[in-house]
TORKOL-4160 file (C-alpha; in steps of 0.2 Angstrom, whole numbers, padded with zeros to 4 digits, m for minus):
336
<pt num="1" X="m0042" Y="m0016" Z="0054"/>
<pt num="2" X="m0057" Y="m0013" Z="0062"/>
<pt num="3" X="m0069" Y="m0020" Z="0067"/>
<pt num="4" X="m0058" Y="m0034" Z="0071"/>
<pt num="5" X="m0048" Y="m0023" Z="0078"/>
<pt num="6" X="m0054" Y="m0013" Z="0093"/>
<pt num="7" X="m0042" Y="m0004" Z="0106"/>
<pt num="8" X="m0056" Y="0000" Z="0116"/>
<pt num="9" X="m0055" Y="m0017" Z="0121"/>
<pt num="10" X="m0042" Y="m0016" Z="0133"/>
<pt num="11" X="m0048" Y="0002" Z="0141"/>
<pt num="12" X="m0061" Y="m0006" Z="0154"/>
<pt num="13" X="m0059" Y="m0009" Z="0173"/>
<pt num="14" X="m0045" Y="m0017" Z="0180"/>
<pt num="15" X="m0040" Y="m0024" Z="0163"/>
<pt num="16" X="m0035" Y="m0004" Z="0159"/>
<pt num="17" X="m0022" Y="m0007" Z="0174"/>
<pt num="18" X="m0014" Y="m0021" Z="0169"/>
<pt num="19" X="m0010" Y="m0016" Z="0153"/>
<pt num="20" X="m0004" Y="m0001" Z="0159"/>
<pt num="21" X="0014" Y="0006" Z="0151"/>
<pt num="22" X="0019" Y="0017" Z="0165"/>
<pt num="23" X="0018" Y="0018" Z="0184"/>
<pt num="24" X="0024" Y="0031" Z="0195"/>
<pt num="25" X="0026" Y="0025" Z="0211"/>
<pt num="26" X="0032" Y="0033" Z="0231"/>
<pt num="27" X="0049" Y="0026" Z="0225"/>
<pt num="28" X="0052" Y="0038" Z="0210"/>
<pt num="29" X="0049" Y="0052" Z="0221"/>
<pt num="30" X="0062" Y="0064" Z="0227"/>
<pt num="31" X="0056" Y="0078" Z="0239"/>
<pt num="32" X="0064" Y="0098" Z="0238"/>
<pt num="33" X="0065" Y="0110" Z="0253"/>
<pt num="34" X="0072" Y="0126" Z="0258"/>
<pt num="35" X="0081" Y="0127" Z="0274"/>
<pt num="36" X="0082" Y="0146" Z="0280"/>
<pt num="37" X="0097" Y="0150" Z="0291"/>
<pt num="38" X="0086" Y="0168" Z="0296"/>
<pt num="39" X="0070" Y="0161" Z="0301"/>
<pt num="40" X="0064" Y="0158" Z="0317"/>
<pt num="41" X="0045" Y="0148" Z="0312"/>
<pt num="42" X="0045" Y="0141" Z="0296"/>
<pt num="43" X="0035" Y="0150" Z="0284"/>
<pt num="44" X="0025" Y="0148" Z="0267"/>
<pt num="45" X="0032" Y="0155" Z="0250"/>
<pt num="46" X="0021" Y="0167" Z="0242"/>
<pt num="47" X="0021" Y="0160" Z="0225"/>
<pt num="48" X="0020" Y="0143" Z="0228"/>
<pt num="49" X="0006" Y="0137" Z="0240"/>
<pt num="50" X="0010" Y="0125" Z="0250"/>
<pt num="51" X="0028" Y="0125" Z="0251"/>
<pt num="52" X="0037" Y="0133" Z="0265"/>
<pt num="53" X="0053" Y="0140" Z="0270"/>
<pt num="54" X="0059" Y="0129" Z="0285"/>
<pt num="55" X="0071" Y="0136" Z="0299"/>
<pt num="56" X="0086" Y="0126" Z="0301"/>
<pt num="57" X="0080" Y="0121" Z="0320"/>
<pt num="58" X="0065" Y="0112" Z="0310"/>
<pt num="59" X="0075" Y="0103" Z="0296"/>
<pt num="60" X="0073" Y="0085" Z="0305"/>
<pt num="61" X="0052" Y="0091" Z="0305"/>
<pt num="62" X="0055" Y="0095" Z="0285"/>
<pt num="63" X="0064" Y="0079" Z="0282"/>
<pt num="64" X="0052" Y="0068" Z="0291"/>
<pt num="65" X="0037" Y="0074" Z="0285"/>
<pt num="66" X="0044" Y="0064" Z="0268"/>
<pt num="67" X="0050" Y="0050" Z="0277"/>
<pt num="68" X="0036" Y="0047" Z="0284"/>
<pt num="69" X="0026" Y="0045" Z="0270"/>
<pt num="70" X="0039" Y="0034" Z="0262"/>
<pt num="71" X="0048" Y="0047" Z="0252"/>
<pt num="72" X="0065" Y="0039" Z="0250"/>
<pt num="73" X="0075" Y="0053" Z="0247"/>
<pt num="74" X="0076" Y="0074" Z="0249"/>
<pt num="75" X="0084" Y="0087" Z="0241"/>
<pt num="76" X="0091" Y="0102" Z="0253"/>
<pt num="77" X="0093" Y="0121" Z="0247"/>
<pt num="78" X="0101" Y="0133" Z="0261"/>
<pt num="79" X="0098" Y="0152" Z="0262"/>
<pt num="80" X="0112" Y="0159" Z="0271"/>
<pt num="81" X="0114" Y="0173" Z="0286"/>
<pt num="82" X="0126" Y="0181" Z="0275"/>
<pt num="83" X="0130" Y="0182" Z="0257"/>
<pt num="84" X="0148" Y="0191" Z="0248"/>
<pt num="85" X="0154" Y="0191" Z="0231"/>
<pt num="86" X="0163" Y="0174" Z="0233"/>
<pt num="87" X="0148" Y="0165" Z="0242"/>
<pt num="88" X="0159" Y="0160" Z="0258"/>
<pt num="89" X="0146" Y="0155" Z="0267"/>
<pt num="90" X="0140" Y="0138" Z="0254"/>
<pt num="91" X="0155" Y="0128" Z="0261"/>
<pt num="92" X="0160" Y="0131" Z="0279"/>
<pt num="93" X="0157" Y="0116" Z="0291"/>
<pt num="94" X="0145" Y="0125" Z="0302"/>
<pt num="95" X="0135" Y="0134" Z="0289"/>
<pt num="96" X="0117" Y="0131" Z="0285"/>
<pt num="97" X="0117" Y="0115" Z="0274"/>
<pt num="98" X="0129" Y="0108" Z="0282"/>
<pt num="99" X="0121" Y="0107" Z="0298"/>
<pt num="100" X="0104" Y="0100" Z="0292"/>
<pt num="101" X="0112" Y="0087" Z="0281"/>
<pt num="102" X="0124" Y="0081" Z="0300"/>
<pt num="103" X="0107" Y="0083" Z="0309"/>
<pt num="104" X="0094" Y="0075" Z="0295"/>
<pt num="105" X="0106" Y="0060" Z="0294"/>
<pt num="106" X="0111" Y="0056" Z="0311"/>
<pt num="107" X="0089" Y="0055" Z="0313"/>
<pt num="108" X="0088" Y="0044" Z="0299"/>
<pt num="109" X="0106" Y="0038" Z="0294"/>
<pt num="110" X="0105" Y="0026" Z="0280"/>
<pt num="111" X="0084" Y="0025" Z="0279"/>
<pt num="112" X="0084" Y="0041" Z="0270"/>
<pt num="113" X="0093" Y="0047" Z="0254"/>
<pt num="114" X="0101" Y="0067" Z="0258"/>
<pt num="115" X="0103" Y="0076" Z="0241"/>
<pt num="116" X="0111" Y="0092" Z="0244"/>
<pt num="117" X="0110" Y="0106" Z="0228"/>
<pt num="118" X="0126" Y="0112" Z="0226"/>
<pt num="119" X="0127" Y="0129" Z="0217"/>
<pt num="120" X="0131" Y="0147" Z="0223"/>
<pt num="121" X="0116" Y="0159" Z="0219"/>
<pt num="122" X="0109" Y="0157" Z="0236"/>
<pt num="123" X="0126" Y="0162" Z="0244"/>
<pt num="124" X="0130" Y="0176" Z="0231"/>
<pt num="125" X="0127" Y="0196" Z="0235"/>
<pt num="126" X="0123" Y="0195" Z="0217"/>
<pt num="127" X="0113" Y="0180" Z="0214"/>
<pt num="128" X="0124" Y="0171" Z="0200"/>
<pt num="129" X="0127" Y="0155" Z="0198"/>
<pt num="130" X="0147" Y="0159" Z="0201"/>
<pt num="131" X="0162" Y="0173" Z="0201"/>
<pt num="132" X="0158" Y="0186" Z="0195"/>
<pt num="133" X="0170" Y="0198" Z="0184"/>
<pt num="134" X="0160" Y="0216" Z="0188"/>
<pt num="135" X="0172" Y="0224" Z="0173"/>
<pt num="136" X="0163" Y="0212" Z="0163"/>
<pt num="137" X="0148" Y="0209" Z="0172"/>
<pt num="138" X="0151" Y="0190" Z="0166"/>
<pt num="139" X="0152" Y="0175" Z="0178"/>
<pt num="140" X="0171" Y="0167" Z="0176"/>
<pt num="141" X="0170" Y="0149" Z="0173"/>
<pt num="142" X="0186" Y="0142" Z="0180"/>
<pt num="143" X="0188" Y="0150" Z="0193"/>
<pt num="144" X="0171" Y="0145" Z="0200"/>
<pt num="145" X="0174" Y="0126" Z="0198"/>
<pt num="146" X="0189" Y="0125" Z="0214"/>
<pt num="147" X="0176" Y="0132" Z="0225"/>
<pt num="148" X="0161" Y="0120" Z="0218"/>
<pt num="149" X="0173" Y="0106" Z="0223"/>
<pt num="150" X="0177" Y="0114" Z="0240"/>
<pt num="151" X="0158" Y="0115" Z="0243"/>
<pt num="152" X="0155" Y="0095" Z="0235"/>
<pt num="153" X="0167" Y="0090" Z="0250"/>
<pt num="154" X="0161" Y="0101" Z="0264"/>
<pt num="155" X="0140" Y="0093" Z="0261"/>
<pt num="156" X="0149" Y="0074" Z="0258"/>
<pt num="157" X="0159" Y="0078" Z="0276"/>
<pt num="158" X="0143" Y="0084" Z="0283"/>
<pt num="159" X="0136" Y="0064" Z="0277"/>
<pt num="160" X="0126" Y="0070" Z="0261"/>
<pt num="161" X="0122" Y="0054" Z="0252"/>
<pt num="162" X="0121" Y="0062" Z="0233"/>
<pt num="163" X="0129" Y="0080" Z="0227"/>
<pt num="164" X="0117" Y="0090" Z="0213"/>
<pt num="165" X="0129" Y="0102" Z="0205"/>
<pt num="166" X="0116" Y="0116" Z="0195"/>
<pt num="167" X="0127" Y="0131" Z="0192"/>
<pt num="168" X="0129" Y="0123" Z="0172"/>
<pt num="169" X="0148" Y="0128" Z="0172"/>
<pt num="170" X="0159" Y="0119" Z="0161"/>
<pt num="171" X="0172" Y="0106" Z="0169"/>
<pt num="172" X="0160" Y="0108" Z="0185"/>
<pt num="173" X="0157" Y="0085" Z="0187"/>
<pt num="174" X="0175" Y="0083" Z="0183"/>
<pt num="175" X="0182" Y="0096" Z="0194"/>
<pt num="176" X="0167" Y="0091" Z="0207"/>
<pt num="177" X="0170" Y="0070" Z="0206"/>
<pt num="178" X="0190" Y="0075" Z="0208"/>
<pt num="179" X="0189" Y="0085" Z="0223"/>
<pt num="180" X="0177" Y="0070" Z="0230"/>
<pt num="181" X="0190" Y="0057" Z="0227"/>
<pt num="182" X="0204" Y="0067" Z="0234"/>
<pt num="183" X="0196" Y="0068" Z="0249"/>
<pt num="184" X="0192" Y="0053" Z="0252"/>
<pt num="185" X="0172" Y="0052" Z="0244"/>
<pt num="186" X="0175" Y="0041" Z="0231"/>
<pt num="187" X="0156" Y="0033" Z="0234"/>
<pt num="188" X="0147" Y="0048" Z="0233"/>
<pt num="189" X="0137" Y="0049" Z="0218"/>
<pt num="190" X="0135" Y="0065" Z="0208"/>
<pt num="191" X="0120" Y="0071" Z="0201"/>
<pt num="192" X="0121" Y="0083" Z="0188"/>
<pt num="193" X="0108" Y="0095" Z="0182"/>
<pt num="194" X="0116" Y="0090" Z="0165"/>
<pt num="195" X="0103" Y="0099" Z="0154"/>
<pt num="196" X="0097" Y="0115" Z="0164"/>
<pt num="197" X="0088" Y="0127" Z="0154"/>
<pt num="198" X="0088" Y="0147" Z="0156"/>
<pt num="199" X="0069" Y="0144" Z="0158"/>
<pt num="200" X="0055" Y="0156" Z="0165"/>
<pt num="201" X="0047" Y="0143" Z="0174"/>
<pt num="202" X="0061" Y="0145" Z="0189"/>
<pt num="203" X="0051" Y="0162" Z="0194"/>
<pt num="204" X="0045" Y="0156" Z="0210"/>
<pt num="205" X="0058" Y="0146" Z="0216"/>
<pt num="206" X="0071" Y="0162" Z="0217"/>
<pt num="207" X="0058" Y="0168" Z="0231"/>
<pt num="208" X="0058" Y="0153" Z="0240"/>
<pt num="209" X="0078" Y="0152" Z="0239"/>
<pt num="210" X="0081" Y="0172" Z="0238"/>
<pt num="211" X="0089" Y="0170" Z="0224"/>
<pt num="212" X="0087" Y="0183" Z="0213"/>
<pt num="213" X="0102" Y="0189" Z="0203"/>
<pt num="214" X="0102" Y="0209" Z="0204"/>
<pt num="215" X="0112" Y="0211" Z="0185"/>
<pt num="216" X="0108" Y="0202" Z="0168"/>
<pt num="217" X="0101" Y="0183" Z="0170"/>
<pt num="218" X="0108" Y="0167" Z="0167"/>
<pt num="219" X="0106" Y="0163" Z="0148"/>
<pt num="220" X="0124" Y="0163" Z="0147"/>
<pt num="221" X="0129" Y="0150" Z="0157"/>
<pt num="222" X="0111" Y="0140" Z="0157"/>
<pt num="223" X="0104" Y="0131" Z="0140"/>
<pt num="224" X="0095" Y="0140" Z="0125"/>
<pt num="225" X="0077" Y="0134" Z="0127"/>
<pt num="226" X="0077" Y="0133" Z="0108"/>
<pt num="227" X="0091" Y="0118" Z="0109"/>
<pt num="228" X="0089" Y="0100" Z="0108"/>
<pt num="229" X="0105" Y="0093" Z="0101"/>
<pt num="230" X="0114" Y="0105" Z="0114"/>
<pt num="231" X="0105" Y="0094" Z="0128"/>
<pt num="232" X="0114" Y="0076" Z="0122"/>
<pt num="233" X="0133" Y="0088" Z="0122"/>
<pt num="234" X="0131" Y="0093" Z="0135"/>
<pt num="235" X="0124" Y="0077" Z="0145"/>
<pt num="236" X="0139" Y="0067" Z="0136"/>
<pt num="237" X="0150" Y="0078" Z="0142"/>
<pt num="238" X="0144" Y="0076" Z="0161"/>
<pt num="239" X="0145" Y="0057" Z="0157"/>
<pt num="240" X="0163" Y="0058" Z="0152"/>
<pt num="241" X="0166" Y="0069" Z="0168"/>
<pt num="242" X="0160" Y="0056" Z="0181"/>
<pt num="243" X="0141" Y="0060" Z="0182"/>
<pt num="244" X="0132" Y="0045" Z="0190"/>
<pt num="245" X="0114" Y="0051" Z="0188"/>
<pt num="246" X="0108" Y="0066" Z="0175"/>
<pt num="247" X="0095" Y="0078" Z="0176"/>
<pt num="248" X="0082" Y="0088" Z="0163"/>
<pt num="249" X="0076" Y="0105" Z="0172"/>
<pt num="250" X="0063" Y="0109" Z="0170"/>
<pt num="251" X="0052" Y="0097" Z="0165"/>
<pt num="252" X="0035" Y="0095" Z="0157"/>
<pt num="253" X="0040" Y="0107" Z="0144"/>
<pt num="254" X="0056" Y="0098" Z="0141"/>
<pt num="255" X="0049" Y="0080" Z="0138"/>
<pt num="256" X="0058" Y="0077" Z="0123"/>
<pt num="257" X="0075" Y="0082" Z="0130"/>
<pt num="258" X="0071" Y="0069" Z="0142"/>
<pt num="259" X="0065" Y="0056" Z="0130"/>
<pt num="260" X="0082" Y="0060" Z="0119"/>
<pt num="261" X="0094" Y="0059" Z="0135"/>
<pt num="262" X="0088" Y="0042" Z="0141"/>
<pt num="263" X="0087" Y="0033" Z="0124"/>
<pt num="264" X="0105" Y="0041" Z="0119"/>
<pt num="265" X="0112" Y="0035" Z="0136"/>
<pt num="266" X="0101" Y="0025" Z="0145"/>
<pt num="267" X="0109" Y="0031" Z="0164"/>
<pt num="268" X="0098" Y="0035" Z="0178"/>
<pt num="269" X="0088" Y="0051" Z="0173"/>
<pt num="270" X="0078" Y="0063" Z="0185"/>
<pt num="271" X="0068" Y="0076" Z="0178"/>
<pt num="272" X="0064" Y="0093" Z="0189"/>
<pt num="273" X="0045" Y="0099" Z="0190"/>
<pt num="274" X="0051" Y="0115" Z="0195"/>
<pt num="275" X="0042" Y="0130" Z="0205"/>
<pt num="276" X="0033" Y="0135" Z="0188"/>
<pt num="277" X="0027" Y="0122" Z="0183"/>
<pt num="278" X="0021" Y="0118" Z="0203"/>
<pt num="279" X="0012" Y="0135" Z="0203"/>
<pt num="280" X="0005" Y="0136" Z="0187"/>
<pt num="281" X="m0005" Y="0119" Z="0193"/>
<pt num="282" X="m0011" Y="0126" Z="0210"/>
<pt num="283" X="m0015" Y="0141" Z="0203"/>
<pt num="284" X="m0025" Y="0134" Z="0192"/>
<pt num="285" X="m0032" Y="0122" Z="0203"/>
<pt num="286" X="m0038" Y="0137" Z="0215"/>
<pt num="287" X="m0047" Y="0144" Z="0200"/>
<pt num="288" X="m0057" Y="0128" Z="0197"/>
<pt num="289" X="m0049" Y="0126" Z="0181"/>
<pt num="290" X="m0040" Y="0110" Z="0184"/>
<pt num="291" X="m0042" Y="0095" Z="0196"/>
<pt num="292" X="m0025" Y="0099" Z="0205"/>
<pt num="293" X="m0023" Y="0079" Z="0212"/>
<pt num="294" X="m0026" Y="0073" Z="0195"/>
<pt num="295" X="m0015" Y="0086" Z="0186"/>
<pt num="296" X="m0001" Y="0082" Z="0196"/>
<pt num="297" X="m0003" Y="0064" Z="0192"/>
<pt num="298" X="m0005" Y="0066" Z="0176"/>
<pt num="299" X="0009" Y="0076" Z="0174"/>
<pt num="300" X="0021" Y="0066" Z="0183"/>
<pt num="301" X="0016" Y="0051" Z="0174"/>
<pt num="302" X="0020" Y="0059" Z="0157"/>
<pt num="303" X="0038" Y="0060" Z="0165"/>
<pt num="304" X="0040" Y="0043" Z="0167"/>
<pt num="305" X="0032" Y="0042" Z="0151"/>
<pt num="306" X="0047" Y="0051" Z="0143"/>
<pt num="307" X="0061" Y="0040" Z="0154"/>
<pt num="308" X="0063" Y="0049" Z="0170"/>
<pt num="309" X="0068" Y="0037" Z="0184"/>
<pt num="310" X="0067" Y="0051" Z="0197"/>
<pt num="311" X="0056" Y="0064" Z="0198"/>
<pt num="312" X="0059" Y="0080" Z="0209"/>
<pt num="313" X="0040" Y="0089" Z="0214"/>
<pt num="314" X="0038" Y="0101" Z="0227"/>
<pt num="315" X="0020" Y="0092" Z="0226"/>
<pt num="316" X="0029" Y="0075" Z="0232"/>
<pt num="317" X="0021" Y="0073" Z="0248"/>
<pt num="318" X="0003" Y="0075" Z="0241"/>
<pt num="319" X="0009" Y="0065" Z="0227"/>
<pt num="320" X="0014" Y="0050" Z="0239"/>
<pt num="321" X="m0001" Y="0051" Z="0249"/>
<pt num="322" X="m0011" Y="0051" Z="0232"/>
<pt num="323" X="m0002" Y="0035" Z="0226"/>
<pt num="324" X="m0003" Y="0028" Z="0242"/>
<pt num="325" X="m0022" Y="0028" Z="0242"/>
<pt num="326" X="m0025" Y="0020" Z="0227"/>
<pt num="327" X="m0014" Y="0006" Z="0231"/>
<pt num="328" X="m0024" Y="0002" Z="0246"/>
<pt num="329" X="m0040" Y="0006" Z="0235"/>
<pt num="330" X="m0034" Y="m0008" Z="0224"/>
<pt num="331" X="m0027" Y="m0019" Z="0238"/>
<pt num="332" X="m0046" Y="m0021" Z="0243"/>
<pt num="333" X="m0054" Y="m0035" Z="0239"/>
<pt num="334" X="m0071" Y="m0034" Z="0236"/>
<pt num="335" X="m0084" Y="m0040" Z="0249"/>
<pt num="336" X="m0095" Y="m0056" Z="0246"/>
């Protein structure tokens, strides 16, 4: 007890570091764009600074901008010329993320790790997650999951390293990881957005990625904020499925799902700082309310804190240029 005990002992100088519990590091970080088959110039999104729309004759530009930073791996969202009902144009060979992830990869081949979200909303008329019943105005959960298969194999023939099913249907890993083996992509790893919430904070990202749904929302198919032991049910289930890497979205205000998932399972876990979260910080950060380098640091450190392995941050460039400066700072050694 104190004074023989005093943990301000160990907060000074370099001594702080070495004691240190966590570290994120340029290796935890996985870097999200938006690839828009209708744009000509690549264009920044109103509601979240910084980030832009890129047009598919730019997605090598995109993809190196994190590779070059030492960003190993990116996850691709399409927008589509056309949508319909039945989101057609999510899996044909030629369309929009297919062509990005053949170019992206024949740049980089094996240096850089090409995650491809795989849901329907951006290729829907109506912006849901899946086929829609209009008599009921409900998406229909089995009939949706063929077609999340058929999409799985058209991004792993186009050479996707990882598939990221998000549309929270259920049977969506098994029927994903099926279709994958039948066709030959037994390897390719599935990462499932196992816990997805029906949160908010996904605001900014459905103008980034036009998709806003134009009936109801998606608090049928996506998680009751108010759930926790719904989150570990949900992730066993994925598990059981075939899921080779799970996923908490969003993610500061879910760091207890997080912390729950990897103690219960102890799998490789990701965690999505989605486009709230993002522009809550910038925002905040234009006002002079918050140091904005030092907020996403903190932020992201708190989700390794919780157990994420991965962390998905539209702020993942900066993020690596910020990590990447303090490890020169402390490779220094001092002059004599």
């Amino acid at each position: 007890m104190f004074p023989q005990i005093r943990m301000r002992r160990l907060r000074y100088g370099k001594l702080k570091n070495m004691v240190r519990e966590n570290t994120v590091c340029v290796d935890d970080l996985i870097y999200p764009f938006f690839i828009d088959e209708n744009a000509a110039e690549k264009t920044e999104v109103s509601s979240m600074p910084g980030v832009m729309r890129w047009p598919l004759s730019m997605a090598v530009e995109a993809a190196r901008e994190a590779y070059d930073l030492g960003i190993p791996a990116v996850l691709i969202f399409g927008i589509p010329k056309t949508k319909d009902a039945q989101g057609t144009s999510a899996y044909g060979d030629n369309d929009v993320v297919q062509t990005a992830v053949r170019r992206i990869k024949t740049e980089f081949g094996k240096d850089l790790i090409v995650i491809t979200d795989l849901c329907m909303c951006e290729y829907t008329d109506h912006g849901h997650c899946g086929i829609v019943d209009f008599e009921t105005r409900g998406v229909v959960n089995d009939v949706t999951l063929p077609i999340l298969g058929k999409i799985a194999v058209s991004h792993a023939k186009a050479g996707a390293d990882i598939v990221a099913p998000s549309g929270m249907m259920d049977g969506m890993v098994e029927a994903i990881r099926i279709e994958l083996d039948d066709n030959g992509f037994k390897n390719t790893p599935i990462m499932s957005y196992s816990s997805k919430y029906a949160s908010v904070f996904y605001g900014p990202f459905r103008d980034a990625a036009d998709s806003g749904f134009c009936f109801g929302d998606r608090s049928e198919y996506q998680m009751d904020p108010a759930n926790s032991d719904e989150a570990i049910r949900e992730t066993e289930l994925d598990v059981l499925e075939g899921a080779d890497i799970l996923m908490v979205k969003p993610g500061m205000p879910y760091l207890d799902i997080v912390y729950r998932i990897k103690q219960e399972f102890g799998m490789p876990l990701a965690v999505y700082q989605v486009s709230g979260e993002y522009s809550m910080i910038k925002a905040a950060a234009e006002k002079g309310w918050l140091d904005e380098e030092k907020c996403f640091f903190e932020a992201c450190t708190a989700m390794k804190r919780a157990g994420a392995d991965m962390i998905i941050t539209y702020y993942a460039k900066e993020m690596a240029k910020i990590l990447t400066a303090k490890n020169h700072k402390l490779s220094i050694k001092p002059s004599k």
